[in-house]
PyMOL Python script that loads the backbone (N, CA, C, O; Angstrom):
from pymol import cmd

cmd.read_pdbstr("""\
ATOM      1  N   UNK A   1     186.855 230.889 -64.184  1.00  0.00           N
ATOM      2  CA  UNK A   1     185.882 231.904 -63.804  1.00  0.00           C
ATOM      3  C   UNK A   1     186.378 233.273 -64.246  1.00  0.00           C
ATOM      4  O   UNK A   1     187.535 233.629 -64.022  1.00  0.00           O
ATOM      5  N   UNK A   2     185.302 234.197 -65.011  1.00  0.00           N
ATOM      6  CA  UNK A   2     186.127 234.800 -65.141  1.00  0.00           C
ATOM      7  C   UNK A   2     185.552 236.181 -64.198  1.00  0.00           C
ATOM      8  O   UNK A   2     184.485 236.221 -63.585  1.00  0.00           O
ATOM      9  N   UNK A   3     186.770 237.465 -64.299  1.00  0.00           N
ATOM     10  CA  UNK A   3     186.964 238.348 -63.400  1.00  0.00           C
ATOM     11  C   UNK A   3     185.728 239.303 -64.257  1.00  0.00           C
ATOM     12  O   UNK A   3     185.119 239.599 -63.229  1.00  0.00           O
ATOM     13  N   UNK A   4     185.016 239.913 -65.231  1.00  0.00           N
ATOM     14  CA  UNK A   4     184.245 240.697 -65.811  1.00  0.00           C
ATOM     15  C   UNK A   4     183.015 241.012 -65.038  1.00  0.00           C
ATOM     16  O   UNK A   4     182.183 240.256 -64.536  1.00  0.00           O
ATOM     17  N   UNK A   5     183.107 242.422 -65.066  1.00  0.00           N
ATOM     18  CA  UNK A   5     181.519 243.051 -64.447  1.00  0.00           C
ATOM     19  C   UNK A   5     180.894 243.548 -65.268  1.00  0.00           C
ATOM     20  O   UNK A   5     181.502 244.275 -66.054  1.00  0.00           O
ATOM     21  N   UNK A   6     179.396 243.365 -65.436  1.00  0.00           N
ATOM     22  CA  UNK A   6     178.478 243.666 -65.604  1.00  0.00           C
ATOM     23  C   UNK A   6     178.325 245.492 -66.158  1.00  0.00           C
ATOM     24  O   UNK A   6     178.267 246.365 -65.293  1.00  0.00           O
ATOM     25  N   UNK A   7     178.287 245.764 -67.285  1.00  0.00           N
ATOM     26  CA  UNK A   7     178.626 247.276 -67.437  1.00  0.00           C
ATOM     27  C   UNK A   7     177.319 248.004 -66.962  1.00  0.00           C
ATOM     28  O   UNK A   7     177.395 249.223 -66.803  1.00  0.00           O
ATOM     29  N   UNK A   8     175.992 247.298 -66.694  1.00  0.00           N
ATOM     30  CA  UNK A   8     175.155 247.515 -66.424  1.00  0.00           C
ATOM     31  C   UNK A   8     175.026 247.988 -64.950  1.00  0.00           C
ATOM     32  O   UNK A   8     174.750 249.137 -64.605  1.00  0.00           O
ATOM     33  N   UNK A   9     175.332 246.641 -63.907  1.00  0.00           N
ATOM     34  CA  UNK A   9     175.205 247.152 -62.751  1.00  0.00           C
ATOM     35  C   UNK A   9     176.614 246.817 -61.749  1.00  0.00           C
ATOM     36  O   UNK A   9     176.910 247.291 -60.652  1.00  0.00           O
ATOM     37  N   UNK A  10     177.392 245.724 -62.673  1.00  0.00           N
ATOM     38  CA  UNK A  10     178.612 246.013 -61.628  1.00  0.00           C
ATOM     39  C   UNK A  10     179.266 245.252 -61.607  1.00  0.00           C
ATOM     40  O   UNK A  10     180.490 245.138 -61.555  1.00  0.00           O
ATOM     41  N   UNK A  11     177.777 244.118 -61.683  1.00  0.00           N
ATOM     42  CA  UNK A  11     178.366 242.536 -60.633  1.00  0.00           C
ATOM     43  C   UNK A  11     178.778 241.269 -61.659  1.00  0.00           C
ATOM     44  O   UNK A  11     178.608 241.640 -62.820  1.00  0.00           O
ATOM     45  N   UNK A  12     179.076 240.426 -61.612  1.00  0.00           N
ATOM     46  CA  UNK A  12     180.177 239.224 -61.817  1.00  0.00           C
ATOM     47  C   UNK A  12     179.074 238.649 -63.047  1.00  0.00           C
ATOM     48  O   UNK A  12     177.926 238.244 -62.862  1.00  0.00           O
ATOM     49  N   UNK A  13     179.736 238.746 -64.199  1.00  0.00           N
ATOM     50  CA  UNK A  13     179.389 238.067 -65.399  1.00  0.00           C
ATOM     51  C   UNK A  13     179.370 236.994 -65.109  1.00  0.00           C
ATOM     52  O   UNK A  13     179.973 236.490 -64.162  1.00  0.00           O
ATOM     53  N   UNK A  14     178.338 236.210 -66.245  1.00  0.00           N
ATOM     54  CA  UNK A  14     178.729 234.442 -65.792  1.00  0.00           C
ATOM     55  C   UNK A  14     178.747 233.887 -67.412  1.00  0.00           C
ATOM     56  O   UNK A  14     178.171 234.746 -68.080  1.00  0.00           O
ATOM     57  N   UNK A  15     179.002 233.255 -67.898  1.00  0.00           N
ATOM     58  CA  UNK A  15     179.555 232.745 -69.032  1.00  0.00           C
ATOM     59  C   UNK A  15     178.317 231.229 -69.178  1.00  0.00           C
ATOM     60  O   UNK A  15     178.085 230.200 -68.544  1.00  0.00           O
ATOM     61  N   UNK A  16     177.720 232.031 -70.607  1.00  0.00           N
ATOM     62  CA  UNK A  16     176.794 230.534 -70.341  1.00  0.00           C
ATOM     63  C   UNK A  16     176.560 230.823 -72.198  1.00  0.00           C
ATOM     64  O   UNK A  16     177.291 231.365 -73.027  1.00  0.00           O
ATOM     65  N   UNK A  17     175.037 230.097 -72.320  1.00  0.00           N
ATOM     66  CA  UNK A  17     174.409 229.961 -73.878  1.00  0.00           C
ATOM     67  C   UNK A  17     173.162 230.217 -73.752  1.00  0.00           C
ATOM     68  O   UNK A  17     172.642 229.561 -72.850  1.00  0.00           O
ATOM     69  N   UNK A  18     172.476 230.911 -74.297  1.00  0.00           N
ATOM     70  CA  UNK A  18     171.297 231.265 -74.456  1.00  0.00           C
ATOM     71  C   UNK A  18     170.565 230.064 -75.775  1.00  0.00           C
ATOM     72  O   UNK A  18     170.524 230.414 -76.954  1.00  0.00           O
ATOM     73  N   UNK A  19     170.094 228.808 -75.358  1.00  0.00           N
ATOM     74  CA  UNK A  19     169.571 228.237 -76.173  1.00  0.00           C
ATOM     75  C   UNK A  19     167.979 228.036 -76.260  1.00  0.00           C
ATOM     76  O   UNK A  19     167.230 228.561 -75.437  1.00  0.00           O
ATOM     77  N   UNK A  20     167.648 227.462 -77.020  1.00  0.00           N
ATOM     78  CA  UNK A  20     165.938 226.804 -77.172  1.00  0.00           C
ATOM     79  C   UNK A  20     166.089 225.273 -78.355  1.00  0.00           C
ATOM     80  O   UNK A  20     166.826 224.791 -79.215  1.00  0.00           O
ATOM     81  N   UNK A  21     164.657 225.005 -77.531  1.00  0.00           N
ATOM     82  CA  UNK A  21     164.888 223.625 -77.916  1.00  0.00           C
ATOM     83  C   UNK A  21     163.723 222.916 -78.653  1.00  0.00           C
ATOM     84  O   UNK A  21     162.953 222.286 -77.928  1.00  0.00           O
ATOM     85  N   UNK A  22     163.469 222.924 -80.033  1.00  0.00           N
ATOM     86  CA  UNK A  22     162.307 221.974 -80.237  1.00  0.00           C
ATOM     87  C   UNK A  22     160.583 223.090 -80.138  1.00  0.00           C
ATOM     88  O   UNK A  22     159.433 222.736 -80.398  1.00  0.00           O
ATOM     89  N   UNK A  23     161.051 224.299 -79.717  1.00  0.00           N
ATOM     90  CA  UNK A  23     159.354 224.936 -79.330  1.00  0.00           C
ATOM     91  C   UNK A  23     159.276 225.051 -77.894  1.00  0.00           C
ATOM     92  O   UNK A  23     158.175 225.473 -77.540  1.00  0.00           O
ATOM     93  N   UNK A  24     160.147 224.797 -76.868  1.00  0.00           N
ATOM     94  CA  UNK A  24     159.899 224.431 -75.449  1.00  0.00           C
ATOM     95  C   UNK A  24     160.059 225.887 -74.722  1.00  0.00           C
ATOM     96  O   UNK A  24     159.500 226.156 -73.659  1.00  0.00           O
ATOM     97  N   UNK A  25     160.738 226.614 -75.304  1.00  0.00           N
ATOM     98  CA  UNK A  25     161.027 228.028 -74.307  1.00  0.00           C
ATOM     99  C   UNK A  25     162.450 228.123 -74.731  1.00  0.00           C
ATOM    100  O   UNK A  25     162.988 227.380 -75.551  1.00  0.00           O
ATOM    101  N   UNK A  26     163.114 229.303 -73.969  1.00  0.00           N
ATOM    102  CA  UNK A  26     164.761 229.734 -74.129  1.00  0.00           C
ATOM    103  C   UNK A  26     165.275 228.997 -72.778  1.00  0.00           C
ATOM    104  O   UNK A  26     164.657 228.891 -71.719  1.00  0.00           O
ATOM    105  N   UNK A  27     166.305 228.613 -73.030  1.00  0.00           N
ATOM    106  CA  UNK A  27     166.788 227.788 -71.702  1.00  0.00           C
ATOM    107  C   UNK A  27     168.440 228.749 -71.835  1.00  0.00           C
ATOM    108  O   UNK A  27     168.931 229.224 -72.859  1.00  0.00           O
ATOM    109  N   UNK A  28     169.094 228.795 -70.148  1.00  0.00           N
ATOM    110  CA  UNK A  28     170.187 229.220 -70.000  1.00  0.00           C
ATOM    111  C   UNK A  28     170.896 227.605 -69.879  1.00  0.00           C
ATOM    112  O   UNK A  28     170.442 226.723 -69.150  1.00  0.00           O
ATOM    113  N   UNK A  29     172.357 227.433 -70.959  1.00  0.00           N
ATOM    114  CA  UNK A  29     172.926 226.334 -70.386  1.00  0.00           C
ATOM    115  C   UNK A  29     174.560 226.748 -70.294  1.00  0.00           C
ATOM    116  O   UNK A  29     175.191 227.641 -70.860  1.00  0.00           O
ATOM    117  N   UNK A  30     174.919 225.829 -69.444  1.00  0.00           N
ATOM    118  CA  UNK A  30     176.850 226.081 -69.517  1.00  0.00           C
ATOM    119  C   UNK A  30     177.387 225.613 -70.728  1.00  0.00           C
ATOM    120  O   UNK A  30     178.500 226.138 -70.740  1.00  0.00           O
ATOM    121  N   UNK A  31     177.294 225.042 -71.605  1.00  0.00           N
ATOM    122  CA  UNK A  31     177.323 224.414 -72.615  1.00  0.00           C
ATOM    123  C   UNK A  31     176.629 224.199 -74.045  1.00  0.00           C
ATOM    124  O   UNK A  31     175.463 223.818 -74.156  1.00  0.00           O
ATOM    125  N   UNK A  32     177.343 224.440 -74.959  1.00  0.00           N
ATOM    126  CA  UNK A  32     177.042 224.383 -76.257  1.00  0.00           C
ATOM    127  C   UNK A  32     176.729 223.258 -76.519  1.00  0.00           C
ATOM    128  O   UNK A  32     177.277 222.265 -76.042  1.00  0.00           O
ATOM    129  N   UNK A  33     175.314 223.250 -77.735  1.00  0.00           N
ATOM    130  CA  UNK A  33     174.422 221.560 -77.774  1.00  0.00           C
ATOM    131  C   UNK A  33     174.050 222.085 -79.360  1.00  0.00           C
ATOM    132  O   UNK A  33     173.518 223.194 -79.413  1.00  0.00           O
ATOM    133  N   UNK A  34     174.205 221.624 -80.203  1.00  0.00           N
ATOM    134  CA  UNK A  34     173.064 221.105 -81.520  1.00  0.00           C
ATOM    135  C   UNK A  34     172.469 220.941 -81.899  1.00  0.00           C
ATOM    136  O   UNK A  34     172.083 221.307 -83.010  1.00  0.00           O
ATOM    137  N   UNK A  35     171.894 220.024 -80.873  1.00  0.00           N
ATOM    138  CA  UNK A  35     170.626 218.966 -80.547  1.00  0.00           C
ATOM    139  C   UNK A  35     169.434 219.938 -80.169  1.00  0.00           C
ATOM    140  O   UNK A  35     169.432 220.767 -79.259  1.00  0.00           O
ATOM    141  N   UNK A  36     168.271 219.613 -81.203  1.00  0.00           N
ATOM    142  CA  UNK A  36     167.085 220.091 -81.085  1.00  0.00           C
ATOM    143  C   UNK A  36     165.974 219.847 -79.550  1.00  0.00           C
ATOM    144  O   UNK A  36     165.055 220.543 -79.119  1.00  0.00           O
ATOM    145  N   UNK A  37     166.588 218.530 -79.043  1.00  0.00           N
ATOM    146  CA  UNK A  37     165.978 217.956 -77.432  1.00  0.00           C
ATOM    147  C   UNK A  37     166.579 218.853 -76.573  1.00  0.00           C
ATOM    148  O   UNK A  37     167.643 219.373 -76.908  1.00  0.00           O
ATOM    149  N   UNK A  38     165.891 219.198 -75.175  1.00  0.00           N
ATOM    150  CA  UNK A  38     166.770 219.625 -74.029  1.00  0.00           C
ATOM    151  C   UNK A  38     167.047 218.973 -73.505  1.00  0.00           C
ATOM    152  O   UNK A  38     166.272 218.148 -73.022  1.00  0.00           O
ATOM    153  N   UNK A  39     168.408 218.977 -73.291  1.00  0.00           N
ATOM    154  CA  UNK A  39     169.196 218.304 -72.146  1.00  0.00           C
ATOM    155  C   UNK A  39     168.088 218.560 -70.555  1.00  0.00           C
ATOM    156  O   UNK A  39     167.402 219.525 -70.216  1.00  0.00           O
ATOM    157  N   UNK A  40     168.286 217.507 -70.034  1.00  0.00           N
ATOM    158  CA  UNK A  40     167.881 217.770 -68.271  1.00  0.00           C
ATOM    159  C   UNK A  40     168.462 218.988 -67.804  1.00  0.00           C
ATOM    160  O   UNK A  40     169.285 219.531 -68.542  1.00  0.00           O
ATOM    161  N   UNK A  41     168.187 219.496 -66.740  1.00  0.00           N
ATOM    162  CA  UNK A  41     169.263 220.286 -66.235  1.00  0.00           C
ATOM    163  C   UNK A  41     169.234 221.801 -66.415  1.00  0.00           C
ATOM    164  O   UNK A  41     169.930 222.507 -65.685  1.00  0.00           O
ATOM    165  N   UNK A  42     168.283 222.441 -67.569  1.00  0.00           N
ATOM    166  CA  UNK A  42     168.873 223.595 -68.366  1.00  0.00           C
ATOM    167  C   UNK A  42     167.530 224.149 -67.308  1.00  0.00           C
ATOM    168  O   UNK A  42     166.487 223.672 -66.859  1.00  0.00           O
ATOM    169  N   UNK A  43     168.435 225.702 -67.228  1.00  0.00           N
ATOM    170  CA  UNK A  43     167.206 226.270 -66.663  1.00  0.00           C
ATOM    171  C   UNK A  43     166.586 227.284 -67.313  1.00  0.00           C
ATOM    172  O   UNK A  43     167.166 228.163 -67.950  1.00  0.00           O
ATOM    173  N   UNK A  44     164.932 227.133 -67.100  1.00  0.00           N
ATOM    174  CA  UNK A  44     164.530 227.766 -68.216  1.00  0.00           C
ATOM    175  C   UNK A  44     164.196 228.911 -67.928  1.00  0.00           C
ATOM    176  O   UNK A  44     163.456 229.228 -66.996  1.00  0.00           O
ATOM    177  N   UNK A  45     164.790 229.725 -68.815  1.00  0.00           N
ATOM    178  CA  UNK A  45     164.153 231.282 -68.150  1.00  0.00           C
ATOM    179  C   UNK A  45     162.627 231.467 -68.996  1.00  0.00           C
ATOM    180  O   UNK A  45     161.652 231.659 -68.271  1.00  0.00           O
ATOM    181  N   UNK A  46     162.459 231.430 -70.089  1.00  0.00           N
ATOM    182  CA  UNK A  46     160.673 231.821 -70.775  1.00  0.00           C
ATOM    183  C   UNK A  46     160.402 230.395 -71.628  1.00  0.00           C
ATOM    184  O   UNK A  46     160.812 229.929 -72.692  1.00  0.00           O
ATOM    185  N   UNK A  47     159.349 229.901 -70.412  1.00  0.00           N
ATOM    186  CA  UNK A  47     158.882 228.905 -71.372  1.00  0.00           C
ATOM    187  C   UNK A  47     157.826 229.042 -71.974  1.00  0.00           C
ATOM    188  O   UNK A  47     157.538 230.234 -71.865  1.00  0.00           O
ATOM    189  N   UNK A  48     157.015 228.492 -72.592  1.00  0.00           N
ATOM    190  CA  UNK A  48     155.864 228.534 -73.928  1.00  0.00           C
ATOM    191  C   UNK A  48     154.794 227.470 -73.360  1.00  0.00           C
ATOM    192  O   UNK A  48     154.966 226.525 -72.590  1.00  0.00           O
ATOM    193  N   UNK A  49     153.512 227.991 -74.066  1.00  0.00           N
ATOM    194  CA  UNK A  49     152.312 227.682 -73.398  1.00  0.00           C
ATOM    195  C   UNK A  49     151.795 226.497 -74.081  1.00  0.00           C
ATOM    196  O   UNK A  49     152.353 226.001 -75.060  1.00  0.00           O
ATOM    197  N   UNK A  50     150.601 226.000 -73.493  1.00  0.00           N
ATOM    198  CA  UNK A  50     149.996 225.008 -74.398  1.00  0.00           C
ATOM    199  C   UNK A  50     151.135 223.607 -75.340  1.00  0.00           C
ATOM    200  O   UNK A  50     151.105 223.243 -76.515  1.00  0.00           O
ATOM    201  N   UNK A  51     151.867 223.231 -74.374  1.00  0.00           N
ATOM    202  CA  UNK A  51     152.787 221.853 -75.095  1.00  0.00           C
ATOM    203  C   UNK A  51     154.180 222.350 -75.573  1.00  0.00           C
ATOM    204  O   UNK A  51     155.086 221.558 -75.832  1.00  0.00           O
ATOM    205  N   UNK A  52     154.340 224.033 -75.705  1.00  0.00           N
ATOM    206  CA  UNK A  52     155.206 224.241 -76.707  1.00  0.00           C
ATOM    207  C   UNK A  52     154.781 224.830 -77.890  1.00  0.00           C
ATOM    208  O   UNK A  52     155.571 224.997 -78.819  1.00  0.00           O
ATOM    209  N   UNK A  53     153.765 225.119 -77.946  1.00  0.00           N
ATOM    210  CA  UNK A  53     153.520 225.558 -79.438  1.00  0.00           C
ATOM    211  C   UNK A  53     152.932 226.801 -79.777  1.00  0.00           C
ATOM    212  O   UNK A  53     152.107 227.112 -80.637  1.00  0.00           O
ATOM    213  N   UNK A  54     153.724 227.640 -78.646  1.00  0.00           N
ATOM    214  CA  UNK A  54     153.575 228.958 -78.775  1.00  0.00           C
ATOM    215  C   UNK A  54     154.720 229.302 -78.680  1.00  0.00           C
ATOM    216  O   UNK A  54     155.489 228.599 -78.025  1.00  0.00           O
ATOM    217  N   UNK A  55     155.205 230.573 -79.353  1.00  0.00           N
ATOM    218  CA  UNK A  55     157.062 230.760 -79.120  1.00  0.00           C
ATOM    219  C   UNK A  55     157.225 231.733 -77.990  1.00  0.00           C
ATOM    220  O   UNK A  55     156.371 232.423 -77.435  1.00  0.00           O
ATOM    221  N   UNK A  56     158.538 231.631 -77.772  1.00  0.00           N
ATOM    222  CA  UNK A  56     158.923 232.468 -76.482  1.00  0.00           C
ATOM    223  C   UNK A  56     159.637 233.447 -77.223  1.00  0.00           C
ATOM    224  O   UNK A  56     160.071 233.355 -78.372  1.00  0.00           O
ATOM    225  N   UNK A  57     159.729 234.720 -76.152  1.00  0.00           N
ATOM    226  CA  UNK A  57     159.965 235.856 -76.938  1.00  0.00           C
ATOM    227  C   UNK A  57     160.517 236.752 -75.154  1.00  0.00           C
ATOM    228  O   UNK A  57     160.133 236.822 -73.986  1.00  0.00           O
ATOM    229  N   UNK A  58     161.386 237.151 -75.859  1.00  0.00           N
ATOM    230  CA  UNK A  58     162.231 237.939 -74.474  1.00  0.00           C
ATOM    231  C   UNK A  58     162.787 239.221 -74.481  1.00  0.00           C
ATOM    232  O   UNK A  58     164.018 239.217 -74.482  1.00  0.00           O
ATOM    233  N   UNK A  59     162.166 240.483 -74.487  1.00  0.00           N
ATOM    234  CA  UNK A  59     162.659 241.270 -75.076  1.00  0.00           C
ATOM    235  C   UNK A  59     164.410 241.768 -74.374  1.00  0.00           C
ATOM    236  O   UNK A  59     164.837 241.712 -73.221  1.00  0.00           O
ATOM    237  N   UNK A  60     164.891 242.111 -75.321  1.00  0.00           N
ATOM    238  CA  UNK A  60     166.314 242.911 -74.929  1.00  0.00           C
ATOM    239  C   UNK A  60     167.305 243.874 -75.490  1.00  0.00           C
ATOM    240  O   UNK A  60     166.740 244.469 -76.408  1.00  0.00           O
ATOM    241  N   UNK A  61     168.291 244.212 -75.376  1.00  0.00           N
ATOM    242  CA  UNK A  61     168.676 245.363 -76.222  1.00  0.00           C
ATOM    243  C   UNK A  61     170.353 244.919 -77.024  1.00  0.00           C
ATOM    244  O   UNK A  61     171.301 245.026 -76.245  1.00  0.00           O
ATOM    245  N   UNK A  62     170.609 244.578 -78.084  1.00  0.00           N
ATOM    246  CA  UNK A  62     171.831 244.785 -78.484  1.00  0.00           C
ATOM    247  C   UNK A  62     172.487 245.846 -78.792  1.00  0.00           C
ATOM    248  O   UNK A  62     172.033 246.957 -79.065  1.00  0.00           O
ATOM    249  N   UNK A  63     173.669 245.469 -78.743  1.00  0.00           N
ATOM    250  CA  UNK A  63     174.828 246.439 -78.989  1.00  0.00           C
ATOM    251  C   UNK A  63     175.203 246.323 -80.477  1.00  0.00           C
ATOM    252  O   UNK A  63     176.211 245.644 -80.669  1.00  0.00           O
ATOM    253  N   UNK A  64     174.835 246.645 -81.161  1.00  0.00           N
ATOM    254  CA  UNK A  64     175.753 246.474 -83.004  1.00  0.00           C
ATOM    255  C   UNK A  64     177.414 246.388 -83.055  1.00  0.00           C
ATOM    256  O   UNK A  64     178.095 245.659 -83.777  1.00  0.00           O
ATOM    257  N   UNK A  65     177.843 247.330 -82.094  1.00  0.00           N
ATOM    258  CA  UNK A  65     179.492 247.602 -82.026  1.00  0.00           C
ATOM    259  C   UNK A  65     180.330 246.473 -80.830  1.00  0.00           C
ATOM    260  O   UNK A  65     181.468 246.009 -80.896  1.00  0.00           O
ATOM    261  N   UNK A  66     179.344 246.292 -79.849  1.00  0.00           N
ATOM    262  CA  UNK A  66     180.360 245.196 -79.055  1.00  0.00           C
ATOM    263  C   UNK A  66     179.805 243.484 -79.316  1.00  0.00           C
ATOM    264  O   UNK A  66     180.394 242.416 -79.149  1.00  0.00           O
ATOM    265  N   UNK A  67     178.545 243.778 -79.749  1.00  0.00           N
ATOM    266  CA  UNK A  67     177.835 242.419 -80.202  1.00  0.00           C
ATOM    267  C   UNK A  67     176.806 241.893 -78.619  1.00  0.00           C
ATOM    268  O   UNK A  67     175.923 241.038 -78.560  1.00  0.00           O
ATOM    269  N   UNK A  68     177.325 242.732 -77.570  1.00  0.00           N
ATOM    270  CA  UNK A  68     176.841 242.449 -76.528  1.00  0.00           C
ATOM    271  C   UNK A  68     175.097 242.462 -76.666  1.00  0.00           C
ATOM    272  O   UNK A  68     174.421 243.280 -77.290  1.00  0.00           O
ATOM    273  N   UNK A  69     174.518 241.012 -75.693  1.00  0.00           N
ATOM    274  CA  UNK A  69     172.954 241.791 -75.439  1.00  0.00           C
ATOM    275  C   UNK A  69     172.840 241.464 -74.663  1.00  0.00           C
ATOM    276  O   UNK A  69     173.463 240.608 -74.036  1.00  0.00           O
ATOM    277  N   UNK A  70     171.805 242.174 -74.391  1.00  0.00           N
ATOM    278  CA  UNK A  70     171.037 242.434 -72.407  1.00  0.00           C
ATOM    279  C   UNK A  70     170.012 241.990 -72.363  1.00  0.00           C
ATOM    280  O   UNK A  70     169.193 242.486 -73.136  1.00  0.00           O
ATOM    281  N   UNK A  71     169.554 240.868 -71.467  1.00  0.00           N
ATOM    282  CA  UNK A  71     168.302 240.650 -71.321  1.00  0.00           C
ATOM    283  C   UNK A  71     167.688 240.657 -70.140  1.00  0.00           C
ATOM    284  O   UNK A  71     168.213 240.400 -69.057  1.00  0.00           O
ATOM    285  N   UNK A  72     166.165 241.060 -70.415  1.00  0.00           N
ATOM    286  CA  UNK A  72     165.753 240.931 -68.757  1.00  0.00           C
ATOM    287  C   UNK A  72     164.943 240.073 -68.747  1.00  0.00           C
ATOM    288  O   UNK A  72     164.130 239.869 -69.649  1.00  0.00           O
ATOM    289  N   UNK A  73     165.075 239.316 -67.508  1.00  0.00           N
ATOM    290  CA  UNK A  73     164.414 238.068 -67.713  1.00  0.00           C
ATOM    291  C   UNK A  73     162.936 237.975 -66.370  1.00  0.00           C
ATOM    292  O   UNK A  73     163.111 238.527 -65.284  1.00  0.00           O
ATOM    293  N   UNK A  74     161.853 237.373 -66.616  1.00  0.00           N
ATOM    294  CA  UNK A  74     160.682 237.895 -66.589  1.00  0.00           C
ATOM    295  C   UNK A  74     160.899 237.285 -64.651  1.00  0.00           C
ATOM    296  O   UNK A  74     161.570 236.380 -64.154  1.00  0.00           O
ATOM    297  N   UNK A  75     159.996 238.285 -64.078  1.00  0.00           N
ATOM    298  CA  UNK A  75     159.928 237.784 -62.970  1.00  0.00           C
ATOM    299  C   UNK A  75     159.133 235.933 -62.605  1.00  0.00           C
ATOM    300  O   UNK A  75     158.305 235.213 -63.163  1.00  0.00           O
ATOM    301  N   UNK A  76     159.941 235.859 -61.460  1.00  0.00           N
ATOM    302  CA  UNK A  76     159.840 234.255 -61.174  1.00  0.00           C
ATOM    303  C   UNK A  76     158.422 234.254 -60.686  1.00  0.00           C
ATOM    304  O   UNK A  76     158.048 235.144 -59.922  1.00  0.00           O
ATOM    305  N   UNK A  77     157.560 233.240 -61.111  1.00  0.00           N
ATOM    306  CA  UNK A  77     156.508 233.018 -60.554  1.00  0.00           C
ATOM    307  C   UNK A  77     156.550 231.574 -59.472  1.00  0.00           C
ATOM    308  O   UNK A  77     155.553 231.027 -59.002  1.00  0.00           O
ATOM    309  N   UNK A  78     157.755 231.233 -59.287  1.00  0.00           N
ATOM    310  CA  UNK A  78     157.971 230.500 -57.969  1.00  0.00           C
ATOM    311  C   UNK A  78     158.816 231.430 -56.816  1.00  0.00           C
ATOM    312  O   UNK A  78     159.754 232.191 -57.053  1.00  0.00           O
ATOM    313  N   UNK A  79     158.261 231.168 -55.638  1.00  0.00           N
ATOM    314  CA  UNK A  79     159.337 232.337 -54.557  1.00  0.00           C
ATOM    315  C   UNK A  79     158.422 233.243 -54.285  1.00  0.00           C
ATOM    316  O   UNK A  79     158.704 234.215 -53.584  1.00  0.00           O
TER     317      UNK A  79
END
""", "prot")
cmd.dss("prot")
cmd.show_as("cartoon", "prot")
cmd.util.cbc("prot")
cmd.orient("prot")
């Protein structure tokens, strides 16, 4: 685990992958995959309409000099 805060607001980085799979949406996973299928498990932060066959799109801001990016991720429509 590691000890890194957030330069944004403070709090406890978490170490993951920003993937997508096949047309399905961007999924957050702990783990690096290849594979065009999603694994079970992944949680999806923006998924895509109509089967998949619209793309997902998330806006955010990079850094050029630390490589860092920020994303905000869309409010939950469960909760």
């Amino acid at each position: 685990m590691s000890d890194a805060k957030c330069a944004v607001c403070g709090g406890p980085l978490e170490p993951g992958y920003i993937a997508t799979s096949n047309g399905s949406g961007l999924f957050w996973s702990q783990h690096s995959t290849s594979s065009r299928l999603r694994p079970k498990g992944l949680e999806v932060l923006v998924g895509t309409g109509f089967g998949g066959t619209y793309s997902a799109n998330l806006a955010g801001l990079r850094c050029p000099t630390c490589k860092t990016i920020l994303l905000s991720l869309p409010a939950s429509k469960t909760g």
